[in-house]
NUVOPA-193023 format. One record per atom (N, C-alpha, C): residue number from 1; atom name; x, y, z. Coordinates in steps of 0.05 Angstrom, whole numbers, always signed. Each point is the difference from the previous one (the first is absolute). Last residue first. Example, Ala and Ser with C-alpha at 12.3 -4.5 7.8 and 13.67 -1.06 7.14 Angstrom:
rec k = 2	a = N	u = +257	v = -45	w = +142
rec k = 2	a = CA	u = +16	v = +24	w = +1
rec k = 2	a = C	u = -15	v = +22	w = +14
rec k = 1	a = N	u = +6	v = -115	w = -1
rec k = 1	a = CA	u = -18	v = +24	w = +0
rec k = 1	a = C	u = +18	v = +24	w = +0
This chain:
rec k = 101	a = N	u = +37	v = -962	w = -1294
rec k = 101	a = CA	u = +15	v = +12	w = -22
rec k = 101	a = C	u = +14	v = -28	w = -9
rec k = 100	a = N	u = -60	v = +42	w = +75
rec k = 100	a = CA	u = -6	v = -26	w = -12
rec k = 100	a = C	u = +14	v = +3	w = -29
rec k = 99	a = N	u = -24	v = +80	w = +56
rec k = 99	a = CA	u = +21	v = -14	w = +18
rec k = 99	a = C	u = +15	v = -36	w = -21
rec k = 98	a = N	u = -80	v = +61	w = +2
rec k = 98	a = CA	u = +22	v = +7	w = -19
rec k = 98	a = C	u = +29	v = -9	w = +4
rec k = 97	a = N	u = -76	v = -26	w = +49
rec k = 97	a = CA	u = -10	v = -9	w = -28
rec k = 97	a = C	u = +31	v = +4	w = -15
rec k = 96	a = N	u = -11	v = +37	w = +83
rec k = 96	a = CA	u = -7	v = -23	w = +2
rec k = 96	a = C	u = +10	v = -22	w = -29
rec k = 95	a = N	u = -28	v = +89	w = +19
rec k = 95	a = CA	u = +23	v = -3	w = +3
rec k = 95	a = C	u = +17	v = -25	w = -3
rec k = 94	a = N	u = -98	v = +11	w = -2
rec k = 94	a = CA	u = +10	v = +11	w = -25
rec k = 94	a = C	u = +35	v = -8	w = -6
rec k = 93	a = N	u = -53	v = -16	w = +85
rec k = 93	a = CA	u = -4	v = -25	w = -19
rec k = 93	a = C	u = +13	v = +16	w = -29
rec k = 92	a = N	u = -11	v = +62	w = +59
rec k = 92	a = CA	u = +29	v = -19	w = +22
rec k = 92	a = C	u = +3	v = -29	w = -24
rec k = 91	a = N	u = -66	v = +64	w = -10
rec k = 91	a = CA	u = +25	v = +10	w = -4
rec k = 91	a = C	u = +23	v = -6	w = +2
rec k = 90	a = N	u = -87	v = -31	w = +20
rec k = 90	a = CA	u = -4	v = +0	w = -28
rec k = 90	a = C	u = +32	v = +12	w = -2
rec k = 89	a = N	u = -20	v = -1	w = +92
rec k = 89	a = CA	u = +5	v = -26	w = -15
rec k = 89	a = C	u = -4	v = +3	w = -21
rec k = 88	a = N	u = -17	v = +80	w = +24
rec k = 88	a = CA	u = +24	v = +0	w = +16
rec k = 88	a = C	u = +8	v = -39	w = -12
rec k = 87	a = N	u = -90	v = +27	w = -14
rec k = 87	a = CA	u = +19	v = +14	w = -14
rec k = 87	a = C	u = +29	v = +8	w = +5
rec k = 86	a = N	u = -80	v = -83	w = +14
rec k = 86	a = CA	u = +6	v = +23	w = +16
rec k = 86	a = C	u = +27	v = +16	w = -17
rec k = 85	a = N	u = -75	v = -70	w = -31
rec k = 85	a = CA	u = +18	v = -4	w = +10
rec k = 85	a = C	u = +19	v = +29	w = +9
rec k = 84	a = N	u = -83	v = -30	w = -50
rec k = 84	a = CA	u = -1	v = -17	w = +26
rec k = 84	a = C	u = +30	v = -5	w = +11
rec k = 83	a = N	u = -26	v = +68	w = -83
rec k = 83	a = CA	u = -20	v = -4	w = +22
rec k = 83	a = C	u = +3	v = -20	w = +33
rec k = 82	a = N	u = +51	v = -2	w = -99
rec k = 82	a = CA	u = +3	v = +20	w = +30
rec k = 82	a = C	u = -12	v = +10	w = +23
rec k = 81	a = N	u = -28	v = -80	w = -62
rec k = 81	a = CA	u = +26	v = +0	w = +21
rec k = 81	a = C	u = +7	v = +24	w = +16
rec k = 80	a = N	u = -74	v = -25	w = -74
rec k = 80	a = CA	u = +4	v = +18	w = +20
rec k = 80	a = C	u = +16	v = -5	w = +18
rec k = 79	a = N	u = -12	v = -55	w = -73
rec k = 79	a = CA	u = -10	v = +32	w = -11
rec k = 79	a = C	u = +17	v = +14	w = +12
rec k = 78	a = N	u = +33	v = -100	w = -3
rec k = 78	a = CA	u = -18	v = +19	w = +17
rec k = 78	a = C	u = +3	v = +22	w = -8
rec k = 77	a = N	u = +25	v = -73	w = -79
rec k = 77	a = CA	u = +13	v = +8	w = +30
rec k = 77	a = C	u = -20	v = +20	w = +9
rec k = 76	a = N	u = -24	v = -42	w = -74
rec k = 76	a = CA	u = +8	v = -21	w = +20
rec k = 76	a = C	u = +5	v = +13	w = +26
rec k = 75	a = N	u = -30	v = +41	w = -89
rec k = 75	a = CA	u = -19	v = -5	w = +22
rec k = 75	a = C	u = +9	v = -19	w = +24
rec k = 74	a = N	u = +39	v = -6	w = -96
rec k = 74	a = CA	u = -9	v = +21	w = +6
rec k = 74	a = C	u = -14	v = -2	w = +32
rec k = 73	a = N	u = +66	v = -72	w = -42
rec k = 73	a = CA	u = -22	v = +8	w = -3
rec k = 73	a = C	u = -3	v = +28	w = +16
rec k = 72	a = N	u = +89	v = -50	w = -66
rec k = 72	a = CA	u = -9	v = +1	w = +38
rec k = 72	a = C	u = -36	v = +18	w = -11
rec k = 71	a = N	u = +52	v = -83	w = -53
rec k = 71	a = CA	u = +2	v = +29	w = +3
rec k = 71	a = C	u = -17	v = +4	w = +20
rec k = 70	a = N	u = +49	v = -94	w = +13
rec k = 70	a = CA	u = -4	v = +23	w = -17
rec k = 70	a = C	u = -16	v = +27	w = -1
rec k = 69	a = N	u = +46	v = -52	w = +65
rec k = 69	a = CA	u = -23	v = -24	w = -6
rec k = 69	a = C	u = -21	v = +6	w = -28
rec k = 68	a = N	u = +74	v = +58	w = +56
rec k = 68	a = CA	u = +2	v = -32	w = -10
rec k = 68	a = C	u = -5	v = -15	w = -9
rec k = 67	a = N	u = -15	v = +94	w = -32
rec k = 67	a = CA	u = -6	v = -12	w = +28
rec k = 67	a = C	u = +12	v = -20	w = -9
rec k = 66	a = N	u = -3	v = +97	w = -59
rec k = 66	a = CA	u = +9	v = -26	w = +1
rec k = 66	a = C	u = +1	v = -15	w = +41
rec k = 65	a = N	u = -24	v = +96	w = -48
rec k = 65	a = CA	u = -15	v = -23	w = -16
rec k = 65	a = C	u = +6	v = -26	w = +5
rec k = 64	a = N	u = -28	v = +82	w = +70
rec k = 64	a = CA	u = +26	v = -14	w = -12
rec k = 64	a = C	u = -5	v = -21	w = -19
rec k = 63	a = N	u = -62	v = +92	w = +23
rec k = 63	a = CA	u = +2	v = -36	w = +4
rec k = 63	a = C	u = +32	v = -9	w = -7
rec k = 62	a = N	u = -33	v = +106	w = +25
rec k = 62	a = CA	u = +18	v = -17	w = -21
rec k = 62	a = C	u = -14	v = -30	w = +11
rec k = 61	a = N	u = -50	v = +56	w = +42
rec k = 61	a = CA	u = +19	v = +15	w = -20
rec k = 61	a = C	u = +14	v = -2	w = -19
rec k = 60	a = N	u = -50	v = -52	w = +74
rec k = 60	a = CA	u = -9	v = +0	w = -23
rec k = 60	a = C	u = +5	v = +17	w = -27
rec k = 59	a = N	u = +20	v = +2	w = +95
rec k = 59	a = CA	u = +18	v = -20	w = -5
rec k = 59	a = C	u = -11	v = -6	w = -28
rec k = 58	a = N	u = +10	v = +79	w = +62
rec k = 58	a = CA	u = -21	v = +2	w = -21
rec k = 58	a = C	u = +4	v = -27	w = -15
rec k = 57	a = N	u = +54	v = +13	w = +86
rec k = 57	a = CA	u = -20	v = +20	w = -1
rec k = 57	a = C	u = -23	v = -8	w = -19
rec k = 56	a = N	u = +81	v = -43	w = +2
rec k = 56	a = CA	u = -13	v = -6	w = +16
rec k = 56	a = C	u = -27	v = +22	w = +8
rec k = 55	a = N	u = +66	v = +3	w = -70
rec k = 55	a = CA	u = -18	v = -24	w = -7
rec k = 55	a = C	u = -8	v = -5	w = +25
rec k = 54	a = N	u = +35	v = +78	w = +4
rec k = 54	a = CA	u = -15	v = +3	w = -18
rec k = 54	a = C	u = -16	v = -30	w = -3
rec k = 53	a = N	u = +76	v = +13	w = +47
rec k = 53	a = CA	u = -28	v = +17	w = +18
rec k = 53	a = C	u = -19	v = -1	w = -20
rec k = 52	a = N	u = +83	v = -35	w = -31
rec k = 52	a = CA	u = -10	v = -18	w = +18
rec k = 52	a = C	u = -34	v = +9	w = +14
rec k = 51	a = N	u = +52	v = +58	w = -61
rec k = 51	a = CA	u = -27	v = -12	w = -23
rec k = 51	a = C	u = +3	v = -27	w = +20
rec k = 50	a = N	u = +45	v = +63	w = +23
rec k = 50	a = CA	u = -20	v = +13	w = +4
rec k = 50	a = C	u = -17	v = -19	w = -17
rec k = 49	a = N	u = +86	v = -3	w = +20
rec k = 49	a = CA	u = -19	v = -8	w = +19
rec k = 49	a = C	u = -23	v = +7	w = -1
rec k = 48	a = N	u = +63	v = -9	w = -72
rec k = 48	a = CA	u = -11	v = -21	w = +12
rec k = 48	a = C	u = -16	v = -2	w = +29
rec k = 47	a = N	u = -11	v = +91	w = -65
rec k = 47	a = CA	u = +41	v = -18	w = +17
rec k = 47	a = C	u = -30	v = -29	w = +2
rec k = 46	a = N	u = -44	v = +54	w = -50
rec k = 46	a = CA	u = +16	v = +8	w = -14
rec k = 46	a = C	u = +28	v = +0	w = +18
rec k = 45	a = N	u = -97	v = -36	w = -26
rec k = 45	a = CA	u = +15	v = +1	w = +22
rec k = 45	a = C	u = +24	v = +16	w = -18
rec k = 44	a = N	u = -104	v = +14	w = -40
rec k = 44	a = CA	u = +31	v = -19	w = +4
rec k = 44	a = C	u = +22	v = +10	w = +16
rec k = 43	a = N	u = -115	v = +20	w = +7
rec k = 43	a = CA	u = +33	v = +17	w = -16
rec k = 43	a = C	u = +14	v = -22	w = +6
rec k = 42	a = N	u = -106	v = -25	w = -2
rec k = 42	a = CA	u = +28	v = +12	w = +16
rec k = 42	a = C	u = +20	v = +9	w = -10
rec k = 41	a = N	u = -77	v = -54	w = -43
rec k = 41	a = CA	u = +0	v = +14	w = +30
rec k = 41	a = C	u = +10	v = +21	w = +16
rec k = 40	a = N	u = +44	v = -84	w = -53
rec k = 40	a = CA	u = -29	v = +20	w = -6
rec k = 40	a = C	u = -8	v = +11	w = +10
rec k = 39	a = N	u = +95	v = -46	w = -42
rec k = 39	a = CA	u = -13	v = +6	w = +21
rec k = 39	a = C	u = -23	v = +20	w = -4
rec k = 38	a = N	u = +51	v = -33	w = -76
rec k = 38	a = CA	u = -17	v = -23	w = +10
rec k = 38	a = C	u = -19	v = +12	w = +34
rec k = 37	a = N	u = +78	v = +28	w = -52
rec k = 37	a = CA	u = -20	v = +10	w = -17
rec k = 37	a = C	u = -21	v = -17	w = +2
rec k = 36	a = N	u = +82	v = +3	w = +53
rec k = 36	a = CA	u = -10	v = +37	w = -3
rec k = 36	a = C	u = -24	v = -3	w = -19
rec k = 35	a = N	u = +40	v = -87	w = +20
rec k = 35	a = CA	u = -20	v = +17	w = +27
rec k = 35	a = C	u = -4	v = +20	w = -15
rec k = 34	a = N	u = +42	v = -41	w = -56
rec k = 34	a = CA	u = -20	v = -17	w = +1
rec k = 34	a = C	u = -9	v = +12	w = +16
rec k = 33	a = N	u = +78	v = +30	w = -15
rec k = 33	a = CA	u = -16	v = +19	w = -24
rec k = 33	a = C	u = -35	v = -17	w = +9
rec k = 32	a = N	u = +88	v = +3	w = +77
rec k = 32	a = CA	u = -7	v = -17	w = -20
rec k = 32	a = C	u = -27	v = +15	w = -23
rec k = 31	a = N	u = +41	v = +27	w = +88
rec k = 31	a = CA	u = +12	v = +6	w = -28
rec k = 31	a = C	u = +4	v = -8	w = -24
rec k = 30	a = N	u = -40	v = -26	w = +97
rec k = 30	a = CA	u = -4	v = +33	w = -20
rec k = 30	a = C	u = +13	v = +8	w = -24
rec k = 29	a = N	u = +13	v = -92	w = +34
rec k = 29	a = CA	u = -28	v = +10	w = -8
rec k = 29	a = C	u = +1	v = +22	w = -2
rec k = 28	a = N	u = +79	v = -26	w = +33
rec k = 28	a = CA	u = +1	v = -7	w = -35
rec k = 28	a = C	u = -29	v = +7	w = -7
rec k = 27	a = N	u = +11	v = +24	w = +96
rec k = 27	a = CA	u = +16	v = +5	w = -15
rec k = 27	a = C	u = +2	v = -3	w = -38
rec k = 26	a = N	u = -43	v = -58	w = +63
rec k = 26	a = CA	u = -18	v = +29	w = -5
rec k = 26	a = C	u = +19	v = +16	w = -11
rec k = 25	a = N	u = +33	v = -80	w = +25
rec k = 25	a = CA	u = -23	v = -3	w = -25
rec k = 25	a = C	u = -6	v = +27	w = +1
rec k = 24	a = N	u = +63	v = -3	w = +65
rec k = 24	a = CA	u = +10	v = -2	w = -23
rec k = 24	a = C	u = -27	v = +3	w = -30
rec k = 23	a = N	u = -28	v = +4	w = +93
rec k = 23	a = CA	u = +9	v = +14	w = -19
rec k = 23	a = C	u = +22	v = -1	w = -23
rec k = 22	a = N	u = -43	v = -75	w = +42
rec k = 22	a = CA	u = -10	v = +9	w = -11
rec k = 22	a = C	u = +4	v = +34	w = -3
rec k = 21	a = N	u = +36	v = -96	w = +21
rec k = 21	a = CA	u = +10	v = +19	w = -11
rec k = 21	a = C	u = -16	v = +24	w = -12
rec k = 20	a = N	u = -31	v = -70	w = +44
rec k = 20	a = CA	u = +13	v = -5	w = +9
rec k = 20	a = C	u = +22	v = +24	w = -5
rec k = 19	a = N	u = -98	v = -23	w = -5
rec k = 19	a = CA	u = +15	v = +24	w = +0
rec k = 19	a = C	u = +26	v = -3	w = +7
rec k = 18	a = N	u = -70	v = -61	w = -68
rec k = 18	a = CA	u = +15	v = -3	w = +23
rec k = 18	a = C	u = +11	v = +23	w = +9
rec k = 17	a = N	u = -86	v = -17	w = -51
rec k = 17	a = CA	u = +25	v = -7	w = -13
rec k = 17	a = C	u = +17	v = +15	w = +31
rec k = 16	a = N	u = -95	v = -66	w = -4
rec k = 16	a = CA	u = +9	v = +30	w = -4
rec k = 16	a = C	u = +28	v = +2	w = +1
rec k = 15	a = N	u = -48	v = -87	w = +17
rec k = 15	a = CA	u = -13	v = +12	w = -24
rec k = 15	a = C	u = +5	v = +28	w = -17
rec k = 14	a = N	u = +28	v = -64	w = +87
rec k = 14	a = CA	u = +12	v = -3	w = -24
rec k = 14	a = C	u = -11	v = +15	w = -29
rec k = 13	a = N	u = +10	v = +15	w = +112
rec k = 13	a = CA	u = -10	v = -6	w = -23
rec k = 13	a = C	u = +13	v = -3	w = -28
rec k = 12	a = N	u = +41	v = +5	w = +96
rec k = 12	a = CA	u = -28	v = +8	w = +5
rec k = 12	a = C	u = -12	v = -16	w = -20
rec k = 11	a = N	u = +102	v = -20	w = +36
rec k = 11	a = CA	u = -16	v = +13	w = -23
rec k = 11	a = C	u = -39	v = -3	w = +10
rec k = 10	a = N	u = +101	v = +38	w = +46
rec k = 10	a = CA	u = -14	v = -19	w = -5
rec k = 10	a = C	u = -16	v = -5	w = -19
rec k = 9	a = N	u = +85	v = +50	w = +23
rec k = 9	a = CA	u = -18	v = +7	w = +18
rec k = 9	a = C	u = -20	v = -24	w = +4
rec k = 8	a = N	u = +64	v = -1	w = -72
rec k = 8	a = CA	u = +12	v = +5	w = +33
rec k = 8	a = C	u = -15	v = -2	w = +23
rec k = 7	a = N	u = -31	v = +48	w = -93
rec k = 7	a = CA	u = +9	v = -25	w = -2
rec k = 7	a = C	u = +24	v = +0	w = +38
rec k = 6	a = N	u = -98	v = +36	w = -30
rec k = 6	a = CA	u = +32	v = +10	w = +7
rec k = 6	a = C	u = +8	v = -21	w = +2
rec k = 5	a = N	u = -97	v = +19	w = -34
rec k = 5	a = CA	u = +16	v = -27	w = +5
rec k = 5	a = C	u = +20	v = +13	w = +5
rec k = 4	a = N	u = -104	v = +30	w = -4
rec k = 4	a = CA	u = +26	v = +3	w = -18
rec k = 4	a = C	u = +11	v = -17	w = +26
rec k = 3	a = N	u = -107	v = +9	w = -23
rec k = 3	a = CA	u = +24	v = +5	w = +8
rec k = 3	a = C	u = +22	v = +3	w = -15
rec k = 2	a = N	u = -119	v = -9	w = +3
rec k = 2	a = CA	u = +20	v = +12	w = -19
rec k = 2	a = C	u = +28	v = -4	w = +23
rec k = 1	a = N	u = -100	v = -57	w = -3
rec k = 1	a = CA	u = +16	v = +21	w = +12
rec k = 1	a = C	u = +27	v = +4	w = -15
């Protein structure tokens, strides 16, 4: 199983890279030359929130190359999340996210 870690909060897993700051990261990822020429699939984010909705939406878009436990694998995180989770909470979890600076 795929997670993430907020630091403060608690830790879940050790295998996936931590959201502690994770728009900041998304931030330096869109504008990094490695996403714009690495993401598949899909158009490149082009604010940090759009490329949070993005790695939660199509999480196979970009792989991130680097995990704790080293480089991260394709296929870990759930396909279909938006599916099992209601669109008022995907919005609230987005806000959420961007919040994590």
């Amino acid at each position: 199983n795929a997670c993430h870690a907020i630091r403060g909060v608690g830790t879940f897993c050790f295998n996936d890279p931590a959201t502690t700051e994770i728009y900041t990261v998304a931030t330096e990822r869109v504008a990094s030359d490695d996403y714009k020429t690495k993401v598949k699939d899909q158009p490149a984010a082009a604010t940090p929130e759009d490329y949070i909705i993005q790695a939660i939406h199509f999480p196979n878009a970009y792989v991130v190359p680097e995990c704790p436990q080293g480089a991260c694998a394709a296929g870990i995180m759930p396909q279909n999340f938006q599916q099992s989770i209601a669109e008022a909470d995907f919005k609230n979890l987005v806000a959420y996210l961007n919040t994590l600076k």
